[in-house]
N, C-alpha and C positions, 0 to 999 in steps of 0.2 A: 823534774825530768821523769818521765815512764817508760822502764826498761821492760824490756820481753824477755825474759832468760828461757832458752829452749835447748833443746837436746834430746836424744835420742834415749831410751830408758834404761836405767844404770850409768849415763855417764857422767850422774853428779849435779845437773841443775840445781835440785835442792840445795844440795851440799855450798853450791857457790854463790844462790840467792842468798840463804841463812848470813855466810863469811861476809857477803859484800854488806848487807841489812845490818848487822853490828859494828863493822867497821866507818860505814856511813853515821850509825848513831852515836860510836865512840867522837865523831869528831863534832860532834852536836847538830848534827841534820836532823830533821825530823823526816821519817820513814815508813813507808806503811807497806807491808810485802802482802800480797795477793795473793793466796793458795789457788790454782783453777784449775787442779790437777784432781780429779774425782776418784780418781783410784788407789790416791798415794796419801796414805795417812802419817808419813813421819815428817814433814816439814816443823808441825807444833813441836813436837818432840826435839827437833836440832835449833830452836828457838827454844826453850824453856820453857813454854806456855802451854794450855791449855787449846784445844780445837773449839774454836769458836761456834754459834748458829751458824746455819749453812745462810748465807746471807737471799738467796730463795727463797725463804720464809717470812723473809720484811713484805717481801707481795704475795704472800698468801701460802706458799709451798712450791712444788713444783706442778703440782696435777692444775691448783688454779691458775700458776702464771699459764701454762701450758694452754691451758681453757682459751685465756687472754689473748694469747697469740693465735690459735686457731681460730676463733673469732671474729679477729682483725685479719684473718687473709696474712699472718705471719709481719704486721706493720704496728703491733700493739706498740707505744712507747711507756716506758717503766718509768721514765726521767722527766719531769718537765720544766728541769730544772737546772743549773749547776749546782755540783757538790764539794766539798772541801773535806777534806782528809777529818776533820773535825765532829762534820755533819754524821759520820758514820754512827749508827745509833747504840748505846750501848749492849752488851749482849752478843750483837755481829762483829767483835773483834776483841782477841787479847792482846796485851802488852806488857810488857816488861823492855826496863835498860832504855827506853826510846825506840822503842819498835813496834809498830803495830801489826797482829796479823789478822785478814781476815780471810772468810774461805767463801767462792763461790756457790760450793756447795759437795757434797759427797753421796757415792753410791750406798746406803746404808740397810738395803731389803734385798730380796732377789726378785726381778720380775717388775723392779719398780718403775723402767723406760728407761729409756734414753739422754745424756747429757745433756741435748740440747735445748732446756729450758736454761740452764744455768749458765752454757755459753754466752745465748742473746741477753739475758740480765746482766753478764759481765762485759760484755763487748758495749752496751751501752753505758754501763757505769764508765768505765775508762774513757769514753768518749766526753763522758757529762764530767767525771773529774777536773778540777780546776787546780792545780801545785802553785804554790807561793814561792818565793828564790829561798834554798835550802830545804825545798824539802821534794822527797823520792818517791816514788810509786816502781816497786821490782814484782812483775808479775813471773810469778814460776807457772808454766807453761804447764799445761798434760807432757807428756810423753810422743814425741813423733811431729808430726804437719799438721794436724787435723785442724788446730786452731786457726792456722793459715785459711781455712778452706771455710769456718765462720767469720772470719771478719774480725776477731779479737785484735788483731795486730794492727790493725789500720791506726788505730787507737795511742801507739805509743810512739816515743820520738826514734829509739834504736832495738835494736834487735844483739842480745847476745847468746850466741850459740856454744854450750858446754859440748868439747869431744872428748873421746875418751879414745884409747887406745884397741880399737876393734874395727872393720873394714867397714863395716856398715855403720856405723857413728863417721868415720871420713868421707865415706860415698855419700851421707846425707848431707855433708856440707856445701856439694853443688845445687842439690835442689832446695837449700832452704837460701841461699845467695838467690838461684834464680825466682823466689817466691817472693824475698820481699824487697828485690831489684822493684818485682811489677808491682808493689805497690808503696815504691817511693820512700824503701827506709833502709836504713845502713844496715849491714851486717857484720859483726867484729864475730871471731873467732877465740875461746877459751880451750886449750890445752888441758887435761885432768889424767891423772894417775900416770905423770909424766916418768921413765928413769931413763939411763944412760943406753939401753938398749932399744927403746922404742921409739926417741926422741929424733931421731932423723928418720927413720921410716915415716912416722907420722907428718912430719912439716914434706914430705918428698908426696906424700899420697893426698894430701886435703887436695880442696880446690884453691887453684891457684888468686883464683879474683875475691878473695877474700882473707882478711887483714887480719896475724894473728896479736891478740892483744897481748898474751902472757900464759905461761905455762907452769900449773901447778905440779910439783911434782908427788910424789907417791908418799902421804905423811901416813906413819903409823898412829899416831893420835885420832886422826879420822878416823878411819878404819877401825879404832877401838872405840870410838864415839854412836858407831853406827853399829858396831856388832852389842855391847852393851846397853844401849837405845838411850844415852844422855846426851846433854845438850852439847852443842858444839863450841869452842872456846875459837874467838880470834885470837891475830895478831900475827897473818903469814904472810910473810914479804911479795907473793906473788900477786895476792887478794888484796894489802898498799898499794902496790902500782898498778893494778885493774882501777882499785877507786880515784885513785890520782888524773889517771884517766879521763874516767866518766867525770869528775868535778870538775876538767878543764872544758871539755864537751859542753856539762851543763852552764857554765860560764860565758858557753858562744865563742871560746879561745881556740884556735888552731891545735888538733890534738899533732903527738910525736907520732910519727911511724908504729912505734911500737910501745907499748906501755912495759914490756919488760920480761 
């Protein structure tokens, strides 16, 4: 199954790709999480691992795929192929515990251009990717819509959206419903920095046509996992029933109303 984990910036994608990515491998899935977030270097960090090559450099860098595509009138293909979780070549991804990360690619110079060589390389990977039963593909999104507006998402089976407790992280959750209503893929709803004061404002102000799956609430162990930059530990009862979930999902089983 390939998840899209999205959200608006600060409200934790990361944080819930990483919980779901371990908890997935705690139960012996095999897992490979996708960095395609160019500007955000702590996903390695909340994984334990190392930042991989920017996988832009298996074709050449970013200035030649660039070349490639301008060349081809924007129709260059990267892939001619299917790929498997396995095919990824060594170098382009770390692993530990049953996780694999790789990274589309990052902003690393000033002046260097624009993302969008590393979009079209990932949007066709996800595309050319082939998953075996038991095993995940969790891409953690940039920040905001934008990927919506490359094409990235067409690519995956569901779409989950982290909010957070702020007006504009709720108001984004009508137009990312309406984004990938139009291109035919579910959208569940994640709850983050949930407490006893914000938790009925927040379910009273989302959008209503979209399904909330479970609500994190406000762990201080995060929060000291992010402010001291280590890795992130599972094992939280709201990030079980999120996976529970998706395993029934990926299963083809009729999911619950709510995961919990």
């Amino acid at each position: 199954m390939k998840i899209a984990v999205t959200g608006k910036g600060g409200s934790g994608k990361s944080t819930v790709t990483t919980l779901l990515a371990k908890e997935l491998a705690g139960r012996g899935r095999k897992v490979l999480v996708i960095d395609s977030d160019e500007s955000n270097y702590g996903l390695s960090r909340q994984l334990g691992v190392d930042l991989p090559l920017d996988f832009t450099a298996y074709f050449g860098g970013k200035q030649k795929a660039m070349q490639d595509m301008m060349l081809s009138n924007f129709t260059h293909q990267f892939f001619h192929e299917t790929w498997e979780i396995q095919d990824i070549p060594e170098g382009y991804y770390s692993e530990k515990d049953g996780v694999k990360l790789m990274s589309s690619g990052k902003i690393h110079t000033a002046n260097e251009g624009c993302a969008c060589t590393m979009g079209n390389v990932l949007t066709q990977f996800i595309e050319h990717l082939v998953l075996s039963k038991g095993e995940y593909a969790l891409i953690d999104m940039e920040a905001g819509i934008e990927h919506f507006g490359r094409g990235i998402d067409n690519g995956v089976d569901l779409i989950l959206m982290v909010v957070e407790p702020s007006y504009e992280s709720l108001a984004l959750t009508g137009k990312v419903s309406e984004l990938g209503t139009s291109i035919g893929k579910p959208v569940y709803l994640v709850f983050n920095k949930v407490d006893e004061e914000n938790q009925e404002w927040m379910k009273k102000n989302v959008c209503e046509r979209v399904e909330i799956l479970c609500e994190i609430p406000v762990e201080k162990s995060i929060a000291s996992a992010g402010l001291q930059g280590t890795e992130l530990l599972n094992g939280y009862p709201a990030i079980i029933r999120l996976t529970d979930f998706l395993e029934k999902c990926g299963r083809g089983k009729e999911a619950p109303a709510h995961a919990g």
